[in-house]
C-alpha angles and dihedrals in degrees: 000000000000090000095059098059101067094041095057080048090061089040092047091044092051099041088055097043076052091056091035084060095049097038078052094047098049093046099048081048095051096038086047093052089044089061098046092036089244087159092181102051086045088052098047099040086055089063083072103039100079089033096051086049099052087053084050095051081048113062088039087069134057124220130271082071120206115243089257093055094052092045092051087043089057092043088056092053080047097052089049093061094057085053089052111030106066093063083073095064142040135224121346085352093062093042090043084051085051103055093040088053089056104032080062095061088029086063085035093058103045084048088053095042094040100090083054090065105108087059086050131097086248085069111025102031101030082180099058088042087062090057089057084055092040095050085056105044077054091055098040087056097046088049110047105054076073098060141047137188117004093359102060085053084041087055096039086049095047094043089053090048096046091045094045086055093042090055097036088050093063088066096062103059142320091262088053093052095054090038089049084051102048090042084053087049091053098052090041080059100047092048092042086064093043108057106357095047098233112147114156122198110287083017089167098044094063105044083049090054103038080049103050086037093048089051096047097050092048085063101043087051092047089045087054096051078058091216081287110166116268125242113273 
């Protein structure tokens, strides 16, 4: 029996360096057709990049997984249905697929990270706490004189989602708070194209970066918490 341990470890090691080549070859692909505007390279590189990251996730933890490593792991295969999705649609039906997708790991996430609240900035720094809340109400402006109807509720539900994961995700370890926040930059991009016209040079460099970064910090912070029980 002492001989298997070390063995699954090895298995376990490899099988992760395996998931952490293809998470950093999808995203240099996708980061590089971002650059020359190759859209369906771009589009067909992000179909790997969830998925590489939850097998990553994966072989980091050890079964039996704690109830935050299965969430995030279900917010990753979320999140990979708002990168997917959307090819299969065109217009306001391929944003509106995208929204859904990550609405959807947005609410997962907050749900994961919530029993982490009293660590987080919502509990022990009540001002900066308030930044996170004014960052979206500015977001939320900029954004709705764009829309009407559906969509402006659409805009005010996701930025409370996006923000309430953001702020919950500081509780579960330092990596999760920058990863919350990155994740939080990337969307504000991408709404901020969408109704404010804001597109900066390399717009969709960066959304794709921030977004891959944030990711892969959230699981590295989750990884590092190692699933251990939150403060009660």
């Amino acid at each position: 029996m002492t001989d298997v341990v070390p063995d699954q470890r090895s298995r376990l090691s490899r099988s992760a360096l395996v998931a952490l080549v293809v998470l950093g070859a999808a995203t240099a692909t996708n980061l590089a057709a971002q650059l020359l505007g190759a859209a369906t390279l771009a589009e067909t590189s992000q179909w790997f990049l969830m998925p590489a990251l939850a097998a990553v996730l994966w072989c980091t933890t050890a079964a039996p997984r704690s109830r935050l490593e299965r969430l995030v792991l279900l917010a990753l295969g979320f999140s990979w249905v708002g990168d997917v999705l959307p090819d299969f649609f065109t217009g306001d039906a391929a944003f509106l697929a995208m929204v859904g997708g990550f609405l959807c790991a947005q609410v997962v996430y907050a749900v994961a990270f919530r029993p982490f609240w009293r660590e987080s900035v919502l509990h022990l720094h009540p001002a900066a706490g308030a930044v996170y809340g004014f960052l979206a109400i500015t977001l939320v402006t900029l954004c709705l004189p764009g829309t009407s109807g559906l969509l402006s509720l659409a805009v005010v539900v996701y930025a409370a989602c996006l923000t309430a994961m953001a702020v919950l995700a500081t509780g579960v370890h330092r990596l999760t708070w920058v990863g919350g926040l990155l994740f939080l930059f990337s969307d504000a991009l991408i709404a901020l194209g969408a109704f404010a016209d804001f597109v900066p040079p390399a717009s969709g460099f960066w959304v794709m970066a921030t977004y891959v970064l944030g990711q892969a910090l959230i699981v590295a912070g989750v990884v590092s918490r190692g699933g251990g029980r939150a403060r009660r």
